[in-house]
Steps between C-alpha positions, in 0.01 A plus 500: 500500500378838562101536717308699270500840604124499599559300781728761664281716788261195474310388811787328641779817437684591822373763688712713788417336824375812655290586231376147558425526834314864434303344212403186758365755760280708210341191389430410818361838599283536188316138491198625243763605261722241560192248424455642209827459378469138557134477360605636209869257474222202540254632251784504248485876501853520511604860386222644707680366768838591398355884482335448821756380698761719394231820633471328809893436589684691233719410246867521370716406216543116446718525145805286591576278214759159561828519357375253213324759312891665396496182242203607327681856351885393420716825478725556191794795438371812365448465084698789283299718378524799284129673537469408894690576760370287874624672820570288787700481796697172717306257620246522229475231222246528189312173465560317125240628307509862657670645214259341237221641660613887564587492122155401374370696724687784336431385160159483562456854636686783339351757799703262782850638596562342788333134692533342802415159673451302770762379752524148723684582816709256664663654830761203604661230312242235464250669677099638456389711226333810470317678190530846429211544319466871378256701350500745203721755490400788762736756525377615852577144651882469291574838699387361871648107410713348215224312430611469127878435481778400445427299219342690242506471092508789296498602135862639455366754247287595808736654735906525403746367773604882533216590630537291799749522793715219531595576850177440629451157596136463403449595126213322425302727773649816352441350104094444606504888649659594167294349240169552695632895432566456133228281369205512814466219747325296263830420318593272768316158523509229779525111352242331749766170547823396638830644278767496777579332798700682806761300716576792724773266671677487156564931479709463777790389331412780201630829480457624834423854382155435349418226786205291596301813553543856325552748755272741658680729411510466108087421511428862650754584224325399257173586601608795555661591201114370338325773672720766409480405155141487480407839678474365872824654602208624835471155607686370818653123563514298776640084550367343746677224735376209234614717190172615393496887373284737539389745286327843659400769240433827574203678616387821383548819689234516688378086462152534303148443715419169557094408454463175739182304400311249737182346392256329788177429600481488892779276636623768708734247683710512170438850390599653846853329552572593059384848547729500840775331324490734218466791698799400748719340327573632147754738455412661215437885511185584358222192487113549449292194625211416331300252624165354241236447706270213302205544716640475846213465748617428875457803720923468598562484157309821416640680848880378398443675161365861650838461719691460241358773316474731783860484553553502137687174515334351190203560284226273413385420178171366479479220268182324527311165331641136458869474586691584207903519595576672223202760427582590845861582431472705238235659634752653738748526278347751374451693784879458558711822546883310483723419223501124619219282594543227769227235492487307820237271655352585825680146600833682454761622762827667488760437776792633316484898447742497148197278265386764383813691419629187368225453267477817376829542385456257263165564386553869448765383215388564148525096380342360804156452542313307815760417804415222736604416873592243691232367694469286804224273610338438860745259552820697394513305171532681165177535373617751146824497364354630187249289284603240266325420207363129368542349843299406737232342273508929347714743739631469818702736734865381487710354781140439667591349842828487531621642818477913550886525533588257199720687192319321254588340184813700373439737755184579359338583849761781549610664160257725298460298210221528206212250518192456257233661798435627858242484713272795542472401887829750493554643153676830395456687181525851372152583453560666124592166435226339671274746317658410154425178481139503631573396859329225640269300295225505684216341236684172465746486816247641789697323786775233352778544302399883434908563618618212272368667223584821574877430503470297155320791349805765624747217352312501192530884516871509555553513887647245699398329781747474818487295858654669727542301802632789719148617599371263701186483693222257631250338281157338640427374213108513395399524878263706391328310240240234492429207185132511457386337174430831344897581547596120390274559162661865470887350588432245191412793273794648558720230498327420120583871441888489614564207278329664173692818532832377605494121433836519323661675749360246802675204276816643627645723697797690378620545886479162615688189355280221359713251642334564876194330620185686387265336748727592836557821622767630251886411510422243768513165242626441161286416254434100468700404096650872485862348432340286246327767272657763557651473153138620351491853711581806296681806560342741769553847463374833726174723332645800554 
């Protein structure tokens, strides 16, 4: 009988020995925290421990499932149909029911031209087995990863057989590209459960021209032949070692100014380093700094700021009272000279001179609206991978401590992919944009989820928002804050606020797949009973 899948990347899952061994010696090293990791185990406090443990040693994906779960979805032969056509490829088997559930899915929504589901991976005859767990449909992510295919339903009406190549041996990648063009993005929906089941062992003995894996070179075909359809003939390609593509689109001639923005009070041991970092290590060809100044008082603080001026390396916008995150950034906004804003904290460095390039290229596109980085922690960890909605008790940064180098969850850590928000501690937007929708909202979001939003307010308003884990740099994360009670009271407001104005939205996150834990850091645990109601989730489908 198959272990429920809960119990998978429980307390007692395997972990790599030398991760074992470096996890020993950090828990050893860090006895407060490590004490309060137990404390809180013995007090029955168990998530807070979870969370707090997994900050202090890191985490990583524990979503192996035991062979025994296969019983639970039975495959069956593809059904005849007349109105839908399902594109697969060897190795992959629909589970019984699949069928029956793209057609009253189809039924149900006249709008829907094309669906896809989940998958259960099983790598070796009797062996483990792996989710693929995917998210509504992005576009951005189907061109970097197959992250959709191969088995994909479609209205027949939707899209004749003519229109796609039967040479190329992944249609259902090129089918998604061409109904997204005809009918919008929204067309497409993702089926939050398991409808196929991949034997990769079992394509070997298929026709050895489509394979076990389509070919590099058909992907860049196809994505390819995407952007030259829809008006990006500009952009360039590039496949890295592990398959992933990369998309570069072009700049304008000249590149547009660049208005960096750094709020801080004091804490010149951050500010110096970001201003350094920013100054040295950004190759971008024109970039203001401007650095708000909320009532600064330290005589090297004041001296670093005349230097700055005097060698008119930045300018400083005064911006004084109570701390107010975003009043301050669109205070200085305003005072911005570029086409794109950059908001980044004064706990922010760069270490790799293309972020900004590689930022801007997508921001400055006419759909897109904030663009997020990569960030790293003290430790080297991934502290932002983009910001996930409904988890973490409300939001949470996703792929939180995994390791620095790790590709994420579909590759998610190293292909530009849409996601629901960014953080503002590294946040690019054009600032007509930013100016359209109102910018930050300062009266209800002074200090907290002010960049959270932001982005849902530029979704609302028809611009995307895209990861783009490229730029990288180094994150302190709130080293420059403090929790008195005053902030506590004000962090509650907000939080009230953020759940009245997008409560809906914070239910579920279009991005991220229900079936994951929503109390870990994200894509590290399935949810406990996923495989059990999964029957009851609806069809997901992108805003834009």
């Amino acid at each position: 009988m198959a272990r429920e899948p809960a119990e998978t990347g429980g307390p007692k899952a395997a972990m790599r020995p030398g991760r074992r061994i470096a996890a020993a010696l950090t828990l050893a090293r860090n006895p407060r925290r490590t004490g309060f990791v137990l404390w809180s185990w013995i007090a029955g406090r168990r998530l807070r421990a979870r969370q707090a443990l997994a900050a202090l040693i890191g985490i990583d994906h524990r979503l192996t499932l035991p062979p025994g779960i296969l019983d639970r979805f039975p495959v069956a032969p593809p059904v005849p149909d007349a109105d839908i056509r399902v594109l697969t490829a060897p190795g992959h088997a629909l589970v019984a029911d699949a069928h029956e559930t793209f057609a009253a899915a189809f039924a149900a929504d006249p709008t829907l031209h094309a669906l896809y589901g989940d998958a259960l991976v099983q790598g070796t005859p009797g062996g483990p087995v792996l989710p693929l767990l995917r998210s509504a449909f992005d576009p951005a992510l189907l061109m970097a990863v197959d992250d959709l295919g191969p088995v994909l339903a479609l209205r027949r009406a939707s899209l004749p057989t003519a229109s796609l190549d039967p040479s190329r041996d992944i249609p259902a990648m090129a089918a998604a590209f061409r109904i997204a063009e005809r009918f919008g993005p929204a067309a497409i929906g993702h089926l939050p459960g398991i409808v196929s089941i991949w034997r990769p062992w079992m394509a070997e003995a298929a026709d050895a021209a489509r394979g076990r894996e389509p070919s590099r070179e058909a992907r860049l075909a196809i994505v390819r032949d995407h952007l030259d359809r829809t008006g990006q003939a500009g952009a360039r390609l590039a496949i890295d070692g592990d398959g992933v593509i990369a998309v570069a689109h072009p700049l304008p001639d000249p590149p547009p100014a660049v208005t960096v923005i750094v709020p801080t009070r004091d804490r010149l041991d951050l500010l110096r380093p970001c201003v350094a970092s920013l100054r040295g290590c950004t190759d971008w060809p024109e970039i203001e700094i401007l650095v708000c100044d909320n009532d600064s008082r330290e005589a090297g603080t004041r001296a670093y700021f005349q230097a700055l001026e005097g060698e008119g390396a930045a300018r400083i916008v005064a911006c004084p009272g109570p701390f107010n995150f975003a009043a301050m950034n669109n205070a200085a906004a305003a005072f911005a000279r570029g086409k794109l804003l950059a908001f980044v904290n004064n706990d922010v460095e760069a270490f790799e001179p293309d972020w900004l390039g590689r930022m801007a290229r997508e921001a400055l596109r006419p759909d897109v609206g904030a663009v997020g980085a990569k960030l790293l922690d003290g430790a080297g960890r991934i502290q932002h991978g983009g910001i996930v909605l409904g988890t973490g008790g409300l939001v949470t940064h996703a792929h939180r401590h995994f390791p620095g180098d790790a590709p994420g969850y579909g590759a998610r850590l190293r292909a530009t992919h849409a996601v629901s928000a960014v953080t503002a501690a590294c946040l690019v937007v054009e600032a007509a944009k930013f100016r359209r929708v109102g910018g930050f909202d300062a009266a209800h979001f002074a200090v907290d989820f002010n960049d959270v939003d932001l982005c849902l307010r530029l979704s609302a308003a028809g611009y995307r928002t895209l990861m783009v884990p490229g730029a990288v740099l180094h994150h302190r994360e709130a080293a420059s804050r403090s929790w008195t009670p005053d902030a506590c009271a004000r962090h509650n407001r907000e939080i009230v606020e953020l759940r009245r104005r997008w409560g809906p939205l914070l239910a579920q996150d279009p991005h991220y797949h229900p079936g994951f834990d929503p109390d870990r850091s994200t894509h590290a645990r399935l949810r406990a009973g996923f495989f059990a109601d999964e029957a009851a989730l609806s069809v997901r489908r992108p805003s834009y």
